[in-house]
N, C-alpha and C positions, 0 to 999 in steps of 0.2 A: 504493500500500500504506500502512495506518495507521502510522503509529509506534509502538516498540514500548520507547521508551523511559518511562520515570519523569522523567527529567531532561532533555529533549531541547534543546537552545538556539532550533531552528526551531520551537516548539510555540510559546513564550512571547511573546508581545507584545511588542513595544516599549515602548511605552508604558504603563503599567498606571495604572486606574480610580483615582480620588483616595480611595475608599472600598479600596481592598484593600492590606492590612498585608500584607507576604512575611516569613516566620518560615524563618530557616535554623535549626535550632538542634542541628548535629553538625556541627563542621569542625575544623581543626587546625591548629596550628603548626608552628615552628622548637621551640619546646617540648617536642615529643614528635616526630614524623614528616613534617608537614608542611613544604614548601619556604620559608614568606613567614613574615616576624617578626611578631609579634601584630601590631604597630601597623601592619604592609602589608596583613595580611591581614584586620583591620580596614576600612582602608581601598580594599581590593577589594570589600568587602562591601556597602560605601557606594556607588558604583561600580554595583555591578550591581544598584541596588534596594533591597538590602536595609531592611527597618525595624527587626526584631530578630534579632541574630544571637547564637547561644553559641556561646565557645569551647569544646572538650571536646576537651582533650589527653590522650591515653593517661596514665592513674599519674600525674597531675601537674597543678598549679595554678599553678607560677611563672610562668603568660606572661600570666595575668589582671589583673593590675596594668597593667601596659602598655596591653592592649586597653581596660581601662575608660576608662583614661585617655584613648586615640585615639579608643573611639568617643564617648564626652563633646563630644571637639572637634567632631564633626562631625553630635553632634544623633541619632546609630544610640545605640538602645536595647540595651545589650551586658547578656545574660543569664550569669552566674557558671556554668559546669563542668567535668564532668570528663569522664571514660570509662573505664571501670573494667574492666581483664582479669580474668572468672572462670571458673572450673574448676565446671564443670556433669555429671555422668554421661562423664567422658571425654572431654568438647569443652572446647572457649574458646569462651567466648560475652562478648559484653559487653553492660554494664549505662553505660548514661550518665546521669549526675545532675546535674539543672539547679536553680539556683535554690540554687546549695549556698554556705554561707560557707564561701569559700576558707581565712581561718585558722584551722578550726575544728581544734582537738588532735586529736580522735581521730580525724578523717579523715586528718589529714595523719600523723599516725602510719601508719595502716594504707597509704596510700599508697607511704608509703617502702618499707612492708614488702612490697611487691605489686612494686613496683622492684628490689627487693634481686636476684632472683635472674636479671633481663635479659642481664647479663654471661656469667652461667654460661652460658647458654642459646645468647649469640651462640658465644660461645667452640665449641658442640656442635654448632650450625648451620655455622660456618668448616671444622669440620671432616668433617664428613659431606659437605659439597660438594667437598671436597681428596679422601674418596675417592671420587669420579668423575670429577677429575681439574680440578677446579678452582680453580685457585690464588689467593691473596691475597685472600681473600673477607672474613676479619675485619677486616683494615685496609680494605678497600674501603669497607666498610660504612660502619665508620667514620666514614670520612670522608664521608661524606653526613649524617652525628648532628651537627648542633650542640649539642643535650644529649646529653654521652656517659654521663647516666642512661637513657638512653631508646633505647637501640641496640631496634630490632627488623627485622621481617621486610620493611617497607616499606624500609628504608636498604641491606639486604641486594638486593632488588630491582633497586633504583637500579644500585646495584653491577654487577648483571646485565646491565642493559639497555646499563648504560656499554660492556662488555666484548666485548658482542655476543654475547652468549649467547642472549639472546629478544629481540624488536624493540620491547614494552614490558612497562610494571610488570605488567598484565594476564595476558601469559602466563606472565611468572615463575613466578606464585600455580600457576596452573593445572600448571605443568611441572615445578616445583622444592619449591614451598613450602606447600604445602596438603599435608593428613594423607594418607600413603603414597607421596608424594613423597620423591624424594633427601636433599635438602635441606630436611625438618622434622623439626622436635624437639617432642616433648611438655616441658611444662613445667607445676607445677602453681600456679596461681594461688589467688587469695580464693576462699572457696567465696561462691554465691549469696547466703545467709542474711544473711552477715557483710559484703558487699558493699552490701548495699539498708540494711544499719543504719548503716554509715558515712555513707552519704549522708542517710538521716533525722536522724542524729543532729547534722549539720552542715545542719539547716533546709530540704534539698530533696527534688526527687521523683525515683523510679527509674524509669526508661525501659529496658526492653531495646530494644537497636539489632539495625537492618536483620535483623529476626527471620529474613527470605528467603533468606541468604546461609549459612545453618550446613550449608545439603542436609540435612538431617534429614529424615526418612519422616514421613506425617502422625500417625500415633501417636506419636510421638519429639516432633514438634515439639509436639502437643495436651500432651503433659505438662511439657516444660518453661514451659510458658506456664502448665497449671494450679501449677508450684511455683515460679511466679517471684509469681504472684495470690498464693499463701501466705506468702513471702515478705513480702510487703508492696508489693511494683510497681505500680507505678501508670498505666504507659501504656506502651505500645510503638511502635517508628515505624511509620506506616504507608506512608508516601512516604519517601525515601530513594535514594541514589544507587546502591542495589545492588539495586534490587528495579525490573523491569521493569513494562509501565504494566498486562499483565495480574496481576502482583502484588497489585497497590493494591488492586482490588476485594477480594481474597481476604483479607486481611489489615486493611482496615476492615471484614470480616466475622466474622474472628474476634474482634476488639478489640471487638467488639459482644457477640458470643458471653460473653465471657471476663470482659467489664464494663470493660475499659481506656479510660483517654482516646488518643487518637490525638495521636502527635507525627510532625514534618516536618524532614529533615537533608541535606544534599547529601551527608558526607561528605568533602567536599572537603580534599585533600592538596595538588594543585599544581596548577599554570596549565598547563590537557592533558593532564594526566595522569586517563588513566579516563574521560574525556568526562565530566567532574562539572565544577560552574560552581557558586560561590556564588549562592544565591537562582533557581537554575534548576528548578526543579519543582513537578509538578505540584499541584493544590489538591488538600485533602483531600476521599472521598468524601461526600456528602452524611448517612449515616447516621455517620459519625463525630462523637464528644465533643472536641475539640480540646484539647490539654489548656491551653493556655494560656489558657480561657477560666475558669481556676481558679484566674488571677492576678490 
């Protein structure tokens, strides 16, 4: 039987052609959700091929210092971002910005302000899982946050899996934490508009991420694609660690359609977690604009 992943580890060569560049560029830290400190997860990155890797931490830019630093040492081309939580027609969707100056004011204003209300939010999450009889979930969480600006739904997860509630982070999402689950909370985030200008206004480009993963119906998803183009967005991922490999075609189909460059992210949180590997996927389709070919 085919594989039917995007990211599969047995798909990938060992060895790769002295002509092909690997572009991760959507993974994470200790800085927002991710397990490994920039400078580990850096040098994972290196590790497994990588040539250009960005970081894009949930709400936040403090771990990019570090990384640029490690991957400096080691010759990885480290691309400056973020990932930006925003509130779209009643979803979360995100928007990730690469290519951004980290101390740019008004990004890192609006940042903070996209952070502000996490707390609240975990605080509402603790508690709607206590009433199904869940106990210690806000300190659990917790204590999975190294940035305790950055509490979210990935540390709650963790939490889960510790407890033995689900066997991993995977069906947390599915059983707990995704919309009409126990355990979600609406929260309202940056609206679109105001998300894609933080990020132009701070020197980069807007990418909507893993567009495959909201379940939107194809009219739902055809418009938020046509008002992220209005917007101002400039690409979308097309490969990605949440979009299986019959995805890919679909979505270098629409990014054709719609005029986007195509971008490429594992997503990557932690080592096994999700079956995601830095620098583990597939090339982009052949009708794809790549967008790095715009740097």
């Amino acid at each position: 039987m085919a594989c039917r992943r995007a990211f599969c580890y047995d798909c990938r060569p060992s060895l790769k052609p002295d002509f092909l560049v690997i572009f991760d560029l959507h993974c994470h830290s200790t800085t927002s959700d991710g397990v490994l400190s920039p400078a580990a997860l850096v040098a994972r990155a290196h590790e497994q091929g990588v040539d250009v890797l960005s970081l894009t931490d949930h709400d936040d830019t403090r771990g990019l210092a570090e990384a640029i630093r490690a991957a400096r040492e080691l010759g990885l081309r480290l691309v400056p971002g973020v990932e930006i939580s925003v509130t779209w027609s009643g979803h979360t969707v995100h928007v990730v910005g690469l290519n951004v100056d980290p101390d740019h004011a008004g990004l890192q204003s609006g940042l903070h302000a996209n952070r502000a209300g996490r707390a609240e939010r975990a605080r509402r999450m603790a508690e709607a899982l206590a009433g199904i009889g869940i106990q210690g979930a806000l300190e659990g969480a917790y204590a999975f946050a190294v940035n305790k600006d950055l509490i979210g739904r990935t540390h709650f997860a963790r939490f889960l899996v510790e407890e033995g509630h689900v066997k991993d982070v995977k069906t947390v999402f599915k059983k707990y934490l995704v919309k009409g689950k126990p355990g979600y909370v609406s929260h309202e985030w940056v609206g679109m508009t105001e998300a894609v200008d933080w990020i132009h206004a701070a020197g980069g480009q807007a990418v909507l991420a893993h567009p495959g993963r909201y379940n939107l119906g194809r009219e739902k998803l055809r418009l938020l694609l046509t008002e992220f183009r209005a917007a101002g967005g400039e690409a979308i991922e097309v490969v990605t660690g949440s979009h299986t490999a019959e995805q890919v075609p679909v979505f270098a189909g629409l990014a054709e359609e719609f005029g986007f460059y195509a971008s490429s992210g594992s997503d990557f949180h932690a080592p096994g977690e999700g079956g995601r590997e830095l620098g583990r996927l597939m090339p982009l389709p052949g009708n794809c604009r790549p967008l790095w070919q715009t740097w």
